[in-house]
C-alpha positions in Angstrom: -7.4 11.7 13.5 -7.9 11.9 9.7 -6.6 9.5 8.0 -6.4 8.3 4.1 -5.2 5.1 2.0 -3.2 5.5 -0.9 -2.6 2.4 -2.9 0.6 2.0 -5.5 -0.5 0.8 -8.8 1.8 2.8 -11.5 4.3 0.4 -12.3 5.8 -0.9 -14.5 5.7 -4.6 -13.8 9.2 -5.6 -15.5 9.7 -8.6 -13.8 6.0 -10.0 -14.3 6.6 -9.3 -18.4 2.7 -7.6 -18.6 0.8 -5.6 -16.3 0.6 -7.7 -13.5 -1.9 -5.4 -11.5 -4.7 -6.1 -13.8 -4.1 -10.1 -13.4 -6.6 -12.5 -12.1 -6.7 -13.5 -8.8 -9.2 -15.7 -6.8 -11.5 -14.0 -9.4 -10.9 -10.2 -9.7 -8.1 -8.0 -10.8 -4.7 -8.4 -8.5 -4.8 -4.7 -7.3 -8.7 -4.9 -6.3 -7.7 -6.8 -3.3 -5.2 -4.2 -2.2 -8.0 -1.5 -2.8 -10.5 -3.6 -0.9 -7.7 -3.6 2.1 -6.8 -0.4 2.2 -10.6 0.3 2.0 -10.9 -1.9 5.2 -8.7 0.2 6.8 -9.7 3.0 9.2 -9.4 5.8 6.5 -12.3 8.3 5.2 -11.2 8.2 1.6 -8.5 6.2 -0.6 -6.8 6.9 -3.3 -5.0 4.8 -6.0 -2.2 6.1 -7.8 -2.5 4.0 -11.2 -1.2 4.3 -14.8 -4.0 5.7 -17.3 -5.3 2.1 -18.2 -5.4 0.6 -15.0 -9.0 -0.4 -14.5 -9.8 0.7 -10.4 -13.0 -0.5 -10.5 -16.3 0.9 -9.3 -16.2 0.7 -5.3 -19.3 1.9 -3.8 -20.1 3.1 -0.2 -17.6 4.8 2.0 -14.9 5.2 2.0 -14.5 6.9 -1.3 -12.1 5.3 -3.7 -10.7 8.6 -5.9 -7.8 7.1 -8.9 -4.9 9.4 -9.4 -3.3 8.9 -13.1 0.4 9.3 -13.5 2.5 8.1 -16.9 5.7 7.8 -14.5 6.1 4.8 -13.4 8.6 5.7 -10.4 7.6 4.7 -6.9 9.0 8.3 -5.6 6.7 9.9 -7.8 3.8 7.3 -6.9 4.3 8.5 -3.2 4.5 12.6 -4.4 1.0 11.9 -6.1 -0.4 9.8 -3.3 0.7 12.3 -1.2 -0.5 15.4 -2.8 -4.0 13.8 -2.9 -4.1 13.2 0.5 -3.0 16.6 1.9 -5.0 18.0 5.1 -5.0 14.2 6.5 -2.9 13.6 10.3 -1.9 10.2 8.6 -2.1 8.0 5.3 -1.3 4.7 4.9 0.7 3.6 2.2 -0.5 -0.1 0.5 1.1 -1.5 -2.4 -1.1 -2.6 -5.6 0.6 -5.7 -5.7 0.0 -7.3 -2.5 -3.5 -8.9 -2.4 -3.4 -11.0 1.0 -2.7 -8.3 3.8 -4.7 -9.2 7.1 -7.3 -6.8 7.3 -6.8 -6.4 10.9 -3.8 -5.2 11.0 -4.3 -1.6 9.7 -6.6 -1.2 12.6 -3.8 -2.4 15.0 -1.8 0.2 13.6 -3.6 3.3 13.6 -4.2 2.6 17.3 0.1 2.8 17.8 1.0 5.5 15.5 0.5 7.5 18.9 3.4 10.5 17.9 5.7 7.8 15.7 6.9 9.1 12.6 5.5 6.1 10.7 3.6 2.6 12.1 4.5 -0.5 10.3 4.0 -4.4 10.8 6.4 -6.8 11.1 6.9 -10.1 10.4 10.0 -12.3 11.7 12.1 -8.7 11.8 11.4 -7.8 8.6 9.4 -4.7 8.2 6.1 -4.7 5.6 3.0 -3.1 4.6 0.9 -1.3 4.7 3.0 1.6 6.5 1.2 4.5 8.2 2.9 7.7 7.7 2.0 10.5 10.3 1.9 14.2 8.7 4.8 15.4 10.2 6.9 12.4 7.8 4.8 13.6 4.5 7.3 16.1 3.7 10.5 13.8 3.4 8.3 11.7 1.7 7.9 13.9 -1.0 11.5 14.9 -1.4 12.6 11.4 -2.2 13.8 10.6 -5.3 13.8 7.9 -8.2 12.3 4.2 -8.1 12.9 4.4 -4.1 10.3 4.0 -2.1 10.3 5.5 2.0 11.9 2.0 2.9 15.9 3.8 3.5 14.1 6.5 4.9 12.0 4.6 7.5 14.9 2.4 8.4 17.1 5.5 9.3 14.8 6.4 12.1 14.5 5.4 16.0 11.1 7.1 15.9 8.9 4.3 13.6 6.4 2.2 15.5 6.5 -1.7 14.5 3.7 -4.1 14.9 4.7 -7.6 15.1 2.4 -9.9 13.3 2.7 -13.4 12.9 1.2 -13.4 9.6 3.6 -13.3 6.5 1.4 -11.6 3.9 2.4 -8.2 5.3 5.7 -9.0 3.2 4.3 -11.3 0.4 3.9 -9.1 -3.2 3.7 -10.4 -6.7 6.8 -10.1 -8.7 6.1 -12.9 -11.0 3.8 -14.9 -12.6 4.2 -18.0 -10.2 3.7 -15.8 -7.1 0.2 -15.8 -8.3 -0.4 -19.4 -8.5 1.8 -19.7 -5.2 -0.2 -17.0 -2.8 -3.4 -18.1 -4.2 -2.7 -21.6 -2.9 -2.1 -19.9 0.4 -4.9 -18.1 0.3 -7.0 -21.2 -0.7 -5.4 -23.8 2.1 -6.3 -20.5 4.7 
């Protein structure tokens, strides 16, 4: 099975008050740990869908890490561009720029459940997370959504998505603000 990564990193980081994605953390840039994740994953190339000054990075070796600018900052249109980029793969995951401290192994655990699922997903305490893996056959509903909605009201209206229960909470723990820094890199430090 072919499989990509695409990463979110277009927007607009109201909440945080400046672009949160390009804020330190334990050393580097907040969405180079989401990169380096979806890199870890079981993919042959990743894409990041980032606005035009987001700084990717240089990541060397396999597999390849391709940026895809886009000025909207809408996650619908994130997922289109993400999308787009990864057409001709069985399955892409979907990781979210913002989310630095997702176990690297569970990617692996879900590629080996997608089995024919719609979409594979981990979950912690009941409540779903990332990164989701979306089999081809979901790409096109994908694509028709609309707005600053991301697939979550699609995925929760089917019986057909495959859940991974995890007991570790960084599958649901993002930076909205500036404290949420400070806050997961203490977790990430007392780990």
């Amino acid at each position: 099975m072919r499989r990509a990564a695409i990463v979110l990193a277009a927007g607009a980081a109201r909440r945080f008050g400046s672009d949160k994605l390009s804020a330190d953390f334990l050393g580097m840039p907040l969405v180079h740990h989401a990169i380096r994740a979806a890199r870890g994953a079981p993919v042959e190339r990743v894409f990041v869908v980032a606005h035009p000054a987001l700084d990717t990075g240089c990541w060397n070796g396999a597999p390849a890490v391709e940026t895809v600018r886009i000025t909207s900052a809408a996650l619908s249109d994130s997922l289109r561009a993400g999308l787009a980029a990864a057409r001709g793969m069985d399955a892409a995951f979907v990781f979210l720029g913002d989310m630095p401290l997702v176990p690297p192994a569970v990617a692996a655990r879900l590629a080996d459940r997608l089995g024919g699922g719609y979409a594979a997903m981990p979950r912690y305490e009941g409540m779903p997370g990332h990164p989701v893996l979306l089999a081809r056959r979901a790409f096109a509903d994908v694509e028709r959504l609309q707005g600053d909605a991301g697939a979550g009201k699609l995925l929760r209206s089917r019986d057909d998505i495959i859940y991974d229960d995890c007991s570790d909470p960084h599958v649901l723990a993002d930076v909205d603000r500036p404290s949420d820094l400070a806050r997961l890199a203490g977790q990430a430090n007392s780990a």
